[in-house]
PyMOL Python script that loads the backbone (N, CA, C, O; Angstrom):
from pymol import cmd

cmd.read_pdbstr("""\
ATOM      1  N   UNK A   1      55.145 313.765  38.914  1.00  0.00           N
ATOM      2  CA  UNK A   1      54.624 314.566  40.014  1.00  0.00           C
ATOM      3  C   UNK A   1      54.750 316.054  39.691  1.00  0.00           C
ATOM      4  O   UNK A   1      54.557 316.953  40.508  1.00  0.00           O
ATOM      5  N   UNK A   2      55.084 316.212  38.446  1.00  0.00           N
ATOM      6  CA  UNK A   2      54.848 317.716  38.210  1.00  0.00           C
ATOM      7  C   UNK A   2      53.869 318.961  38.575  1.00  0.00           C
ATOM      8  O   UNK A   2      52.679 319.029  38.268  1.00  0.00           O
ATOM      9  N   UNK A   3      54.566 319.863  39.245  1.00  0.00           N
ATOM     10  CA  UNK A   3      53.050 320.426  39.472  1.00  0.00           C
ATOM     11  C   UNK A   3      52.160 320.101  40.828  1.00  0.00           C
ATOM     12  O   UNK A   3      51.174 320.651  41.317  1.00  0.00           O
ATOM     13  N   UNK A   4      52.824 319.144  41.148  1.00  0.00           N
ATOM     14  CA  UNK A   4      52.088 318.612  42.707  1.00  0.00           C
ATOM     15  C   UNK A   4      52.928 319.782  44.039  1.00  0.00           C
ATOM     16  O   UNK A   4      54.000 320.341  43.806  1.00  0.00           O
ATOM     17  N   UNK A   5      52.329 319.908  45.074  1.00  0.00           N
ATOM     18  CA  UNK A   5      52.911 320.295  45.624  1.00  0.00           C
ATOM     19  C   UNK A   5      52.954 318.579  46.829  1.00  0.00           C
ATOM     20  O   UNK A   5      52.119 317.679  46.913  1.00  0.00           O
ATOM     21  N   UNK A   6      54.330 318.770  47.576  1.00  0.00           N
ATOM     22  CA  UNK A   6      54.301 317.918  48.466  1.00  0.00           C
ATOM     23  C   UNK A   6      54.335 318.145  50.221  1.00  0.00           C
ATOM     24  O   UNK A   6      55.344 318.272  50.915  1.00  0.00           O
ATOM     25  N   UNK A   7      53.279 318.149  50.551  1.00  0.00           N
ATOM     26  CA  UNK A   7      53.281 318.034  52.031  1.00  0.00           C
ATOM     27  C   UNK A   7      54.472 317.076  53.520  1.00  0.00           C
ATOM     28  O   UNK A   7      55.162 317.453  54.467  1.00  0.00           O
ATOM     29  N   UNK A   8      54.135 315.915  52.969  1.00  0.00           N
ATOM     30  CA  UNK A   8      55.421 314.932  53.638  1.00  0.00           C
ATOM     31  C   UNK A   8      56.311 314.296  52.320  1.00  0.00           C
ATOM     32  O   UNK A   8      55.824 313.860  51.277  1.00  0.00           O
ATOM     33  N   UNK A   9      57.754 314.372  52.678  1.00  0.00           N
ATOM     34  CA  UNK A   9      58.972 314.242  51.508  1.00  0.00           C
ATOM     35  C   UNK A   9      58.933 312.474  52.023  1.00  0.00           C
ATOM     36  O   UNK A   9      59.296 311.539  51.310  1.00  0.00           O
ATOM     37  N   UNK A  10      58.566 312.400  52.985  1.00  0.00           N
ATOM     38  CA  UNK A  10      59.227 311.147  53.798  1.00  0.00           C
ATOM     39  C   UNK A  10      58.027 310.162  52.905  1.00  0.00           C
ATOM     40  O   UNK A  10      58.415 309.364  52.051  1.00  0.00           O
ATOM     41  N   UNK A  11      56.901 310.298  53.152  1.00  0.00           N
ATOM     42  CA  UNK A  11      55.583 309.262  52.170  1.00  0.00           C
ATOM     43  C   UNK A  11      55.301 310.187  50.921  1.00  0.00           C
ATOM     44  O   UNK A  11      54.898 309.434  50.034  1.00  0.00           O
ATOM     45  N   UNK A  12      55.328 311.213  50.558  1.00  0.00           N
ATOM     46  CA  UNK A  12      55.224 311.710  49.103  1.00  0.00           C
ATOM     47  C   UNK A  12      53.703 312.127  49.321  1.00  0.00           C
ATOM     48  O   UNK A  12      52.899 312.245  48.396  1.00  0.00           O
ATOM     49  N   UNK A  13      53.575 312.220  49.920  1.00  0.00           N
ATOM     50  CA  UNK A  13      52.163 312.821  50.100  1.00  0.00           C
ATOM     51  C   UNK A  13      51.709 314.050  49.816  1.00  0.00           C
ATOM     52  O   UNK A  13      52.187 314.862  50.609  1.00  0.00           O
ATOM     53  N   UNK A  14      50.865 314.626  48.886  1.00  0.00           N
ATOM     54  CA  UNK A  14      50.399 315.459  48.483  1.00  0.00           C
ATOM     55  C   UNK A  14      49.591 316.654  49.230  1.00  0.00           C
ATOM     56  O   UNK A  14      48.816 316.419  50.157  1.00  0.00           O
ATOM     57  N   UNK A  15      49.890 318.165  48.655  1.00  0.00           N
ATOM     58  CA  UNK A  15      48.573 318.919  49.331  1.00  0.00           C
ATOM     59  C   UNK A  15      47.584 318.677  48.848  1.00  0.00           C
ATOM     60  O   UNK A  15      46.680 319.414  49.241  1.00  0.00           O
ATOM     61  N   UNK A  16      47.240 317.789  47.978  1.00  0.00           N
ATOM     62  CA  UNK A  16      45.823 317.945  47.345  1.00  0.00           C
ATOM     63  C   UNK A  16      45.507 316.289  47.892  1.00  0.00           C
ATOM     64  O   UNK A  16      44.413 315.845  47.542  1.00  0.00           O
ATOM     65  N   UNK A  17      45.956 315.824  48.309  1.00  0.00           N
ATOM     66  CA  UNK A  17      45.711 314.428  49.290  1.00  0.00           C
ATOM     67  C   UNK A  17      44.773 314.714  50.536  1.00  0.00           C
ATOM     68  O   UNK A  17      43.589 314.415  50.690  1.00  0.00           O
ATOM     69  N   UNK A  18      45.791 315.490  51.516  1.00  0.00           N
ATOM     70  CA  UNK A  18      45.258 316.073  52.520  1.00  0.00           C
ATOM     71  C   UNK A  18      43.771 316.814  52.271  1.00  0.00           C
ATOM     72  O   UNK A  18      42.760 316.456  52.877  1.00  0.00           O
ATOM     73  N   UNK A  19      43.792 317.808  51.372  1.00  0.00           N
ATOM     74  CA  UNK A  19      42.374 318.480  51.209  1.00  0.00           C
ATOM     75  C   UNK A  19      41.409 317.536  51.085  1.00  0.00           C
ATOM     76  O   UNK A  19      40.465 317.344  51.851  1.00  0.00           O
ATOM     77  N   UNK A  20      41.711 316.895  49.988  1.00  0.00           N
ATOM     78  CA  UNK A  20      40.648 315.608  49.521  1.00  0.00           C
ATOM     79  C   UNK A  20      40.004 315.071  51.226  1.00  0.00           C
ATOM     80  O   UNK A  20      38.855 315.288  51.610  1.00  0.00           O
ATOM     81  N   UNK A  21      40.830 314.520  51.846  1.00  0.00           N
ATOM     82  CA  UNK A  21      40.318 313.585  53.138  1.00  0.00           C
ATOM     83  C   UNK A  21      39.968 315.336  54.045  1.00  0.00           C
ATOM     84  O   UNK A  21      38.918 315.401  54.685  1.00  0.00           O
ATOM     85  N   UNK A  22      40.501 316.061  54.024  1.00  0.00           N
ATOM     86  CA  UNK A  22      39.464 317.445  54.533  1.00  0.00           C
ATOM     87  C   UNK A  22      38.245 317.351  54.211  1.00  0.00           C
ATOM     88  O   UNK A  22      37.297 317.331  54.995  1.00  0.00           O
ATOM     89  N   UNK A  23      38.200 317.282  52.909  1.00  0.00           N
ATOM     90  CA  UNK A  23      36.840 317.828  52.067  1.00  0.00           C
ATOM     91  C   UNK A  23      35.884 316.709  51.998  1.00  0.00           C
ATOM     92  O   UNK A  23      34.695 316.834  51.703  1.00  0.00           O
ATOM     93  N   UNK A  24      36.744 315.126  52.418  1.00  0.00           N
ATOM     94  CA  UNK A  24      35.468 314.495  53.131  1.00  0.00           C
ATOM     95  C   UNK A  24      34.721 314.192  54.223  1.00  0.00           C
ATOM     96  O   UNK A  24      33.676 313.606  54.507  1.00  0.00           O
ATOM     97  N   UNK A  25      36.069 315.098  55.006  1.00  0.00           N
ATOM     98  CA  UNK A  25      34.984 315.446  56.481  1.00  0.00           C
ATOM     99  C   UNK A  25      35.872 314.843  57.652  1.00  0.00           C
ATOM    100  O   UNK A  25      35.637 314.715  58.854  1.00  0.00           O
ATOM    101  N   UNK A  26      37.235 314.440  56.694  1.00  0.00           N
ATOM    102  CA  UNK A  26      38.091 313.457  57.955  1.00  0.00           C
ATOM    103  C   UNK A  26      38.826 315.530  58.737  1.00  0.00           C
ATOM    104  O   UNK A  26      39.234 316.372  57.937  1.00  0.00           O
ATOM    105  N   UNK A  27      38.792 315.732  59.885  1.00  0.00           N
ATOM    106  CA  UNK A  27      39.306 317.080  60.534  1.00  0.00           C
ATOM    107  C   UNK A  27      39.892 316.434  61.303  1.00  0.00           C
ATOM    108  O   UNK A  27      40.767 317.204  61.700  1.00  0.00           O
ATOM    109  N   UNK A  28      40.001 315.611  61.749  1.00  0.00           N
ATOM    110  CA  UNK A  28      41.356 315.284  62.767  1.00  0.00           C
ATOM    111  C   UNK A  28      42.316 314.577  62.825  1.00  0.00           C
ATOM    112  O   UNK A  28      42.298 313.361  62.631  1.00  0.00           O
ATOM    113  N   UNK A  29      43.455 315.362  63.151  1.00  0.00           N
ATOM    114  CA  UNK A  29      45.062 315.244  62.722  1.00  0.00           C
ATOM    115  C   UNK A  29      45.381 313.843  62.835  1.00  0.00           C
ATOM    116  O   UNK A  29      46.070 313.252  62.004  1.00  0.00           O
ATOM    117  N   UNK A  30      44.586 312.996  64.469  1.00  0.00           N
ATOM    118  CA  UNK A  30      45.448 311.506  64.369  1.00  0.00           C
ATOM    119  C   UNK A  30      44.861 310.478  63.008  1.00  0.00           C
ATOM    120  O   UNK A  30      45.486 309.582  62.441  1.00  0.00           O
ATOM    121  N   UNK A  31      43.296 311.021  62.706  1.00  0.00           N
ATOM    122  CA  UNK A  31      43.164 310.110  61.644  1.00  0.00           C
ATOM    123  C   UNK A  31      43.799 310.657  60.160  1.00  0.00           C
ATOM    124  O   UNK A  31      44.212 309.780  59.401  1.00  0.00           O
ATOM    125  N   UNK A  32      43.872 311.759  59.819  1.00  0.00           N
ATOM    126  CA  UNK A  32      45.136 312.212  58.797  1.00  0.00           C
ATOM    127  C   UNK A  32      46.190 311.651  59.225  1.00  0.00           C
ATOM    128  O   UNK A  32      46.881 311.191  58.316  1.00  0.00           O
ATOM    129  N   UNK A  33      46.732 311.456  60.627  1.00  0.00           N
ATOM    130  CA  UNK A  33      48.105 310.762  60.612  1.00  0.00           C
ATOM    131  C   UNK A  33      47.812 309.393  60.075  1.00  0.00           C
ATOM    132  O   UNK A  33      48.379 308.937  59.082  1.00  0.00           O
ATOM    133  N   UNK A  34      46.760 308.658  60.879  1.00  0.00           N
ATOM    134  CA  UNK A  34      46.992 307.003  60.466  1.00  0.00           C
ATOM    135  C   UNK A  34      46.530 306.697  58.933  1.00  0.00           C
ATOM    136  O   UNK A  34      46.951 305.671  58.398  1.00  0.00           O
ATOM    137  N   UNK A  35      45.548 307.700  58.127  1.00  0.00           N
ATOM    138  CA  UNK A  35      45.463 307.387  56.725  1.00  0.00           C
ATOM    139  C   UNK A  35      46.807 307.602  55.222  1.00  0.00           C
ATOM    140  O   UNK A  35      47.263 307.043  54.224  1.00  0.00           O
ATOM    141  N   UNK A  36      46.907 308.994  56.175  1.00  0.00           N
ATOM    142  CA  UNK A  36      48.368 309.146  55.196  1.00  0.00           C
ATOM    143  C   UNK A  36      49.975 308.851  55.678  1.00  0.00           C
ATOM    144  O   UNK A  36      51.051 309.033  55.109  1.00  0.00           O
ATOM    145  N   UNK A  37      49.702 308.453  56.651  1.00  0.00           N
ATOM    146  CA  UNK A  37      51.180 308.287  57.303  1.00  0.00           C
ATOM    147  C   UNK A  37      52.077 309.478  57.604  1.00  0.00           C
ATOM    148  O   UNK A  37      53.250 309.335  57.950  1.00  0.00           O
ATOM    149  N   UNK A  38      51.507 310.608  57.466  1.00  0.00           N
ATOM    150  CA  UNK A  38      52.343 311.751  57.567  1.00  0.00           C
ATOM    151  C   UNK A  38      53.168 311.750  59.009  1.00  0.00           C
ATOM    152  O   UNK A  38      52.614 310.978  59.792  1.00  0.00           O
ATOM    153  N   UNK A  39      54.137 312.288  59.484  1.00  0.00           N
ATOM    154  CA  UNK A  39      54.745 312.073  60.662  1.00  0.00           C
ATOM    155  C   UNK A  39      55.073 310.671  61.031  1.00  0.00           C
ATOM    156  O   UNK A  39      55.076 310.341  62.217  1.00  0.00           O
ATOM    157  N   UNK A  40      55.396 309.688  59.924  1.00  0.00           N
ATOM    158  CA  UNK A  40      55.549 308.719  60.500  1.00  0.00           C
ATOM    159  C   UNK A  40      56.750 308.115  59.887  1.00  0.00           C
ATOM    160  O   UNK A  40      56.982 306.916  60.041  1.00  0.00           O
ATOM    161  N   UNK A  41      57.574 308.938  59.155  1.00  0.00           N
ATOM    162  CA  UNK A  41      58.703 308.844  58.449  1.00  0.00           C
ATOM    163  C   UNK A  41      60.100 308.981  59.256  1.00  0.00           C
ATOM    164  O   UNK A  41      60.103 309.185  60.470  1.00  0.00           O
ATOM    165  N   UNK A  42      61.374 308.846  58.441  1.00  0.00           N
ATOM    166  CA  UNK A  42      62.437 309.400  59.249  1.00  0.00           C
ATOM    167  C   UNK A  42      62.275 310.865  59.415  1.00  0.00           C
ATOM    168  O   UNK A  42      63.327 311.392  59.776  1.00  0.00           O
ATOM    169  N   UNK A  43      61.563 311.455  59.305  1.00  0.00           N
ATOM    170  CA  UNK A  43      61.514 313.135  59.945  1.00  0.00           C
ATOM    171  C   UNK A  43      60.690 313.231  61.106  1.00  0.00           C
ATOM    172  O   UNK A  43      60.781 314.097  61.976  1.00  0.00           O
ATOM    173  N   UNK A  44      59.865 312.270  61.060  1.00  0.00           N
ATOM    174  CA  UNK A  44      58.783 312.012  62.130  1.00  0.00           C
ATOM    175  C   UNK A  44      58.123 313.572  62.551  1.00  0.00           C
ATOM    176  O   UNK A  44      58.151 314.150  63.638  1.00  0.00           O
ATOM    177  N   UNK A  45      57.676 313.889  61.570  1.00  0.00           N
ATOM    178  CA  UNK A  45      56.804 315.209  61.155  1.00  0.00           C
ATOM    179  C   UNK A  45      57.428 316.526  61.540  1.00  0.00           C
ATOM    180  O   UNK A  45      56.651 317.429  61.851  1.00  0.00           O
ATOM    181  N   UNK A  46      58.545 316.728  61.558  1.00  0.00           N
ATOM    182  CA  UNK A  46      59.465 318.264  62.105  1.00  0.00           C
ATOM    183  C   UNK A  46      58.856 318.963  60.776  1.00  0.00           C
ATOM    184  O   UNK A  46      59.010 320.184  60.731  1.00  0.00           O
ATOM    185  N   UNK A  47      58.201 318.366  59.713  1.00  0.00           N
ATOM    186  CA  UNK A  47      58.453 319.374  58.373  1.00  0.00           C
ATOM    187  C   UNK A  47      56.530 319.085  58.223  1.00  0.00           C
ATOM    188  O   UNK A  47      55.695 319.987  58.153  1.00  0.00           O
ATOM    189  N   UNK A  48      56.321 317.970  58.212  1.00  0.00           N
ATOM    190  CA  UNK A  48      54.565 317.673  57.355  1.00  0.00           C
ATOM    191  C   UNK A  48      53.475 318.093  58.557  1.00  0.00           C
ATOM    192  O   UNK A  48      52.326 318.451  58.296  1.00  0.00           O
ATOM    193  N   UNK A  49      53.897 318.016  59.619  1.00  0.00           N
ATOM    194  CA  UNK A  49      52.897 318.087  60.946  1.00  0.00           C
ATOM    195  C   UNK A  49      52.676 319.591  60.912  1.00  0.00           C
ATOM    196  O   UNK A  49      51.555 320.023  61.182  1.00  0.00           O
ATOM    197  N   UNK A  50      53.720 320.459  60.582  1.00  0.00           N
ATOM    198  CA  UNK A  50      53.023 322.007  61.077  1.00  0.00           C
ATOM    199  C   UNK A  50      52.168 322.200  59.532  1.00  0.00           C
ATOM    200  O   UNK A  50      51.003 322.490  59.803  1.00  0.00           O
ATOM    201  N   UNK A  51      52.321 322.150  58.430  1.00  0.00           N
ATOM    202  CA  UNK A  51      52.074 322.029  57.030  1.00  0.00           C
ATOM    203  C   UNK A  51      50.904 321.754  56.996  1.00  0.00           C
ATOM    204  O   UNK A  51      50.082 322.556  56.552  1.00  0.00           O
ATOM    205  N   UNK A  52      50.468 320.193  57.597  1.00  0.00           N
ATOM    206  CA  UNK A  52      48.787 320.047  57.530  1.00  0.00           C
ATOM    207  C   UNK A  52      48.588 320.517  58.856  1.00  0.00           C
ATOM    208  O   UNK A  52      47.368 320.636  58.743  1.00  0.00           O
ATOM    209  N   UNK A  53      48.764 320.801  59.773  1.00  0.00           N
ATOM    210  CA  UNK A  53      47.982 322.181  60.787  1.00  0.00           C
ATOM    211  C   UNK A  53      47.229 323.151  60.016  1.00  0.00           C
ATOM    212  O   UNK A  53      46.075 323.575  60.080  1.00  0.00           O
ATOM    213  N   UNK A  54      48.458 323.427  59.096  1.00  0.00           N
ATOM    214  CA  UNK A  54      48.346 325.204  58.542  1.00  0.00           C
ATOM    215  C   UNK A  54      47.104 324.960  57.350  1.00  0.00           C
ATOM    216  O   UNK A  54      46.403 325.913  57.010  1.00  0.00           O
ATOM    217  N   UNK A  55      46.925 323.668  56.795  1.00  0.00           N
ATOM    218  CA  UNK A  55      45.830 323.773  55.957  1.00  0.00           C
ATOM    219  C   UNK A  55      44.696 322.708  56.642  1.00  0.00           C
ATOM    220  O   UNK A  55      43.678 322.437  56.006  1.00  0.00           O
ATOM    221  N   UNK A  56      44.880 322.272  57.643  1.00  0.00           N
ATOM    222  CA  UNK A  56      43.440 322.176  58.439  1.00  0.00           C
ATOM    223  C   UNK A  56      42.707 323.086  58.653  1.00  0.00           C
ATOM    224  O   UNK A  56      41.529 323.226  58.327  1.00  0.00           O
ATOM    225  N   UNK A  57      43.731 324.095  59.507  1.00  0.00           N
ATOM    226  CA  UNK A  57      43.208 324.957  59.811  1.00  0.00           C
ATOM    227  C   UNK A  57      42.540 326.230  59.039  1.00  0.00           C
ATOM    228  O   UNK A  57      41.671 326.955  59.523  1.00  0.00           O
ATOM    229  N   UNK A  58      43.158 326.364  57.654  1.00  0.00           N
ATOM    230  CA  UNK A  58      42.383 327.137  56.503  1.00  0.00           C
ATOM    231  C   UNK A  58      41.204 326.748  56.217  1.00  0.00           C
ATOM    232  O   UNK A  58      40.232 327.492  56.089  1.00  0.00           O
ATOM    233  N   UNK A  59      41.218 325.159  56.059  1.00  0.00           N
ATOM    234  CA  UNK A  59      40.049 324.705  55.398  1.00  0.00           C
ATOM    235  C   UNK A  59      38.733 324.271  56.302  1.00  0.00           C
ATOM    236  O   UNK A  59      37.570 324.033  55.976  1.00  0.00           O
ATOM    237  N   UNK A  60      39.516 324.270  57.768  1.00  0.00           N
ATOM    238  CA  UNK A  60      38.364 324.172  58.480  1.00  0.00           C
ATOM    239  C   UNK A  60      37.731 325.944  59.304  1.00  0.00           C
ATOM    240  O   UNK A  60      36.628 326.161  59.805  1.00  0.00           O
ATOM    241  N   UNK A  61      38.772 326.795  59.175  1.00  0.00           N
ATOM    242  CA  UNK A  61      38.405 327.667  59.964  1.00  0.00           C
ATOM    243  C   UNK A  61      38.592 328.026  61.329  1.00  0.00           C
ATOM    244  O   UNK A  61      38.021 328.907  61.971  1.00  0.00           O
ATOM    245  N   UNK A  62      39.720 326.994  61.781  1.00  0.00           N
ATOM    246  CA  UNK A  62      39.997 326.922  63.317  1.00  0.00           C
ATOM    247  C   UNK A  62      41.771 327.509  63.069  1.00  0.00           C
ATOM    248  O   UNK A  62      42.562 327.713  62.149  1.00  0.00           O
ATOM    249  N   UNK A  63      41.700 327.585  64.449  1.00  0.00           N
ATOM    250  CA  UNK A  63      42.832 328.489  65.001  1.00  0.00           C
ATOM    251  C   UNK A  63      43.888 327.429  64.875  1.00  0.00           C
ATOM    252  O   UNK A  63      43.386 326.316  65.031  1.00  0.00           O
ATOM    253  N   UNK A  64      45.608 327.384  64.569  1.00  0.00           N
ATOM    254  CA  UNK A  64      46.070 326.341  64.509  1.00  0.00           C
ATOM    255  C   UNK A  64      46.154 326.240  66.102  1.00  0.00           C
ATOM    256  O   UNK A  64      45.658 325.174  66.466  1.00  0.00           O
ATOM    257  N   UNK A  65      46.538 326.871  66.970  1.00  0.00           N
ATOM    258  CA  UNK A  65      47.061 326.739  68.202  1.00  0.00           C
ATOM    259  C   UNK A  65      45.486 326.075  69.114  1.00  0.00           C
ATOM    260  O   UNK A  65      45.308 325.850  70.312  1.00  0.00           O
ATOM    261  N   UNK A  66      44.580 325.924  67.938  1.00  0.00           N
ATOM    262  CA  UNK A  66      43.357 325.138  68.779  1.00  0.00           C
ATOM    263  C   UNK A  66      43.715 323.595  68.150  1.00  0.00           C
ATOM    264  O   UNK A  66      43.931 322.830  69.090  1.00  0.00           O
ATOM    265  N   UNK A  67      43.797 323.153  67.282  1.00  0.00           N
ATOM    266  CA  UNK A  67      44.185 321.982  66.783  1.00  0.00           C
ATOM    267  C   UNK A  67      44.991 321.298  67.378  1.00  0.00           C
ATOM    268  O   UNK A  67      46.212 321.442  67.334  1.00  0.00           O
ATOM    269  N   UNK A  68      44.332 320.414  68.048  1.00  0.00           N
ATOM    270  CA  UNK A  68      45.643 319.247  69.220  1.00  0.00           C
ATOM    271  C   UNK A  68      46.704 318.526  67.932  1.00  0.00           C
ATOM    272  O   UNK A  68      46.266 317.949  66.936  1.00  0.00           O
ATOM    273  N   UNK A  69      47.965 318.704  68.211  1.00  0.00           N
ATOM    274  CA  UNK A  69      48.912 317.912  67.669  1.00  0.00           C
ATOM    275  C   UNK A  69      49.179 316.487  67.752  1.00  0.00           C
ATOM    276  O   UNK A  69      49.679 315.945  68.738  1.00  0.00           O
ATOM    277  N   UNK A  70      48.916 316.044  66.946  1.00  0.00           N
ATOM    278  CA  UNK A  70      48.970 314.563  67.202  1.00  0.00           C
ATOM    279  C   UNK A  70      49.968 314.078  68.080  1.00  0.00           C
ATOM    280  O   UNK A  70      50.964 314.781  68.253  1.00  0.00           O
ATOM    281  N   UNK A  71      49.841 312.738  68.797  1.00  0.00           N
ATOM    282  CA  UNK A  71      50.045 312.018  69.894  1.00  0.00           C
ATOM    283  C   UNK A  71      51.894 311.577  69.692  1.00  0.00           C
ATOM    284  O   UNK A  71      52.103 310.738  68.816  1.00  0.00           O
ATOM    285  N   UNK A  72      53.051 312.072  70.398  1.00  0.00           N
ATOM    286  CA  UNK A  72      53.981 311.243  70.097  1.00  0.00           C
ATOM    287  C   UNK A  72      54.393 310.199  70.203  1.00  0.00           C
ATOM    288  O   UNK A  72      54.537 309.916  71.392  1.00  0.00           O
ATOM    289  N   UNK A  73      54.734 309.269  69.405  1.00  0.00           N
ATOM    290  CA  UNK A  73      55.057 307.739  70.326  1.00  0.00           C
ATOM    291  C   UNK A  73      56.810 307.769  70.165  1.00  0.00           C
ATOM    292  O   UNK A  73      57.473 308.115  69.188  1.00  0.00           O
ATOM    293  N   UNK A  74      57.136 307.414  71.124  1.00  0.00           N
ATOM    294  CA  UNK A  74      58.692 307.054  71.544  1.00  0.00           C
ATOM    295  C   UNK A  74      59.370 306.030  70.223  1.00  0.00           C
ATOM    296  O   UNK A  74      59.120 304.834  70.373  1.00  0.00           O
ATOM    297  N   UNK A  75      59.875 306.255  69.452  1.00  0.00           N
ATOM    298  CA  UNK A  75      60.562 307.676  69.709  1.00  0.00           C
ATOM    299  C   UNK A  75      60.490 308.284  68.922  1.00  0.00           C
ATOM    300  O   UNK A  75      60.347 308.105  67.712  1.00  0.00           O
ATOM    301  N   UNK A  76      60.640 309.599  69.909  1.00  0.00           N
ATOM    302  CA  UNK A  76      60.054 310.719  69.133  1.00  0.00           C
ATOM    303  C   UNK A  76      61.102 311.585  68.355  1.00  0.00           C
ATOM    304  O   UNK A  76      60.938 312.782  68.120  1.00  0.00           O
ATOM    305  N   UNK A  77      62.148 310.887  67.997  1.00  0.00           N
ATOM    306  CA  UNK A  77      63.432 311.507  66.828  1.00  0.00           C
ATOM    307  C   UNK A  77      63.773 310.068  66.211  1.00  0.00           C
ATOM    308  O   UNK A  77      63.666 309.000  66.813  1.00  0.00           O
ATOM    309  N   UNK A  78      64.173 310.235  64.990  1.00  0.00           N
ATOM    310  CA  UNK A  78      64.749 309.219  64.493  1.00  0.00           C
ATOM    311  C   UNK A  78      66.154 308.431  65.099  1.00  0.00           C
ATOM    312  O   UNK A  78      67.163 309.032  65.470  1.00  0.00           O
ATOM    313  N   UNK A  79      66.024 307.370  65.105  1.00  0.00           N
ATOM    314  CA  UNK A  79      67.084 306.746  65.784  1.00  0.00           C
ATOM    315  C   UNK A  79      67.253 305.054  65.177  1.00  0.00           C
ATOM    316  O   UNK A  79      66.454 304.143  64.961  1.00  0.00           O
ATOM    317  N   UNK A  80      68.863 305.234  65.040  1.00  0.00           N
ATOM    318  CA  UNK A  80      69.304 304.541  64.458  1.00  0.00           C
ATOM    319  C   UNK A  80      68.921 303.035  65.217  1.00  0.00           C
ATOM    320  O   UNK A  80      68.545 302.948  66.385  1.00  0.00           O
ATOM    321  N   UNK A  81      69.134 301.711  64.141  1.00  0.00           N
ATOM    322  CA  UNK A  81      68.614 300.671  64.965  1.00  0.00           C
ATOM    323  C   UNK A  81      70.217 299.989  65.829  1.00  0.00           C
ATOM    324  O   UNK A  81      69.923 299.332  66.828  1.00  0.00           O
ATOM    325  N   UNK A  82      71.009 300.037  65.687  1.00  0.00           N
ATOM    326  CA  UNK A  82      72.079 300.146  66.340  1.00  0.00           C
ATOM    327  C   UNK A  82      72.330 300.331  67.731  1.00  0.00           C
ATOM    328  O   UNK A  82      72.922 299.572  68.498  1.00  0.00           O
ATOM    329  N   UNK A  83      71.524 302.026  68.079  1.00  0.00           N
ATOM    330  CA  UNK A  83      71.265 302.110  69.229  1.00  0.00           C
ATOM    331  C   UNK A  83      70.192 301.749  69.641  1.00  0.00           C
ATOM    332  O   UNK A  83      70.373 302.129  70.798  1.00  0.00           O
ATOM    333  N   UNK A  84      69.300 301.365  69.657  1.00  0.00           N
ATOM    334  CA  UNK A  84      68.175 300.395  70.040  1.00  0.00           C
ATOM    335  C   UNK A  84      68.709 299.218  70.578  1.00  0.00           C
ATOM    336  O   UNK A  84      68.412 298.922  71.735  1.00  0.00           O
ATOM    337  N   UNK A  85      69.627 298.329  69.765  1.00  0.00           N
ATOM    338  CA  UNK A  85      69.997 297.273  70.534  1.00  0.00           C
ATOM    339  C   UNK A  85      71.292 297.030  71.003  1.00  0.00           C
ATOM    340  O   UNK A  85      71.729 295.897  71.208  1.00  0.00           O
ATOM    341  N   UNK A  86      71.849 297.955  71.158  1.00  0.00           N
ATOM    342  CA  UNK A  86      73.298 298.222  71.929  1.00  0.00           C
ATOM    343  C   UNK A  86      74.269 297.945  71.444  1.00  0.00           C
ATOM    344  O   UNK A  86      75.163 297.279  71.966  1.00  0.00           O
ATOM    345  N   UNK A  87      74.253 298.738  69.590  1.00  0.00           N
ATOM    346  CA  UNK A  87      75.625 298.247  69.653  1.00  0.00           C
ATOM    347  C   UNK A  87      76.331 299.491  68.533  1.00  0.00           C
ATOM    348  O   UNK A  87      77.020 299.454  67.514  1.00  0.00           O
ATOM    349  N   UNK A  88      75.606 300.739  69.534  1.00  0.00           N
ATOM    350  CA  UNK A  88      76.502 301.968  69.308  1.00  0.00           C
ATOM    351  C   UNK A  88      75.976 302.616  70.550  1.00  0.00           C
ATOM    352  O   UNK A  88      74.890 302.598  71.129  1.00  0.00           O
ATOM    353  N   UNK A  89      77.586 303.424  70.835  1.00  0.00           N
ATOM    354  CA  UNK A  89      77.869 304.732  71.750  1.00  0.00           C
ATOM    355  C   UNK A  89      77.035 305.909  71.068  1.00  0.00           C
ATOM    356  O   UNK A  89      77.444 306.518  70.079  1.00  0.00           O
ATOM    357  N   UNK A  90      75.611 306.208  71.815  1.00  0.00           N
ATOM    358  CA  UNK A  90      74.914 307.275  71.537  1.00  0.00           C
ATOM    359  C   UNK A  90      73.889 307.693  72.960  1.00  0.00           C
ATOM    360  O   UNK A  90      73.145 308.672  72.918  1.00  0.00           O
TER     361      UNK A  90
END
""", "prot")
cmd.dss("prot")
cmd.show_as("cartoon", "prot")
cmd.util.cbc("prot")
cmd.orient("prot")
């Protein structure tokens, strides 16, 4: 991976990934979410979600603060499976 830059650490996903599905016309964030999985890691996008904003929005020409942020689903922080089924104090 030399030389790559990486957008999400969590799927390894590339900036030159993202452009590619830009440059074929995919512009919106939930279908970049469901093709590359970005935000769908244990970081659940605190680091890849503002990252491809910032180069949507270069490559498309829009404002980031116009770009709807993709949809959160619960839950929306990483969480251990432990506490999910009750068997840690959290």
């Amino acid at each position: 991976m030399a030389g790559k830059k990486i957008v999400c650490r969590c799927n390894d996903v590339t900036v030159e990934e993202v452009e590619a599905l830009i440059d074929s016309g995919i512009t919106d964030i939930e279908e970049l979410k469901r093709l590359l999985r970005i935000g769908m890691g244990p970081c659940q996008g605190r680091t890849c979600i503002p990252i491809v904003l910032g180069i949507l929005a270069r490559k498309t020409g829009k404002k980031q603060e116009d770009i709807l942020l993709p949809k959160a689903r619960v839950p929306t922080r990483p969480v251990r499976v432990e506490v999910i089924v009750g068997g840690a104090d959290e």
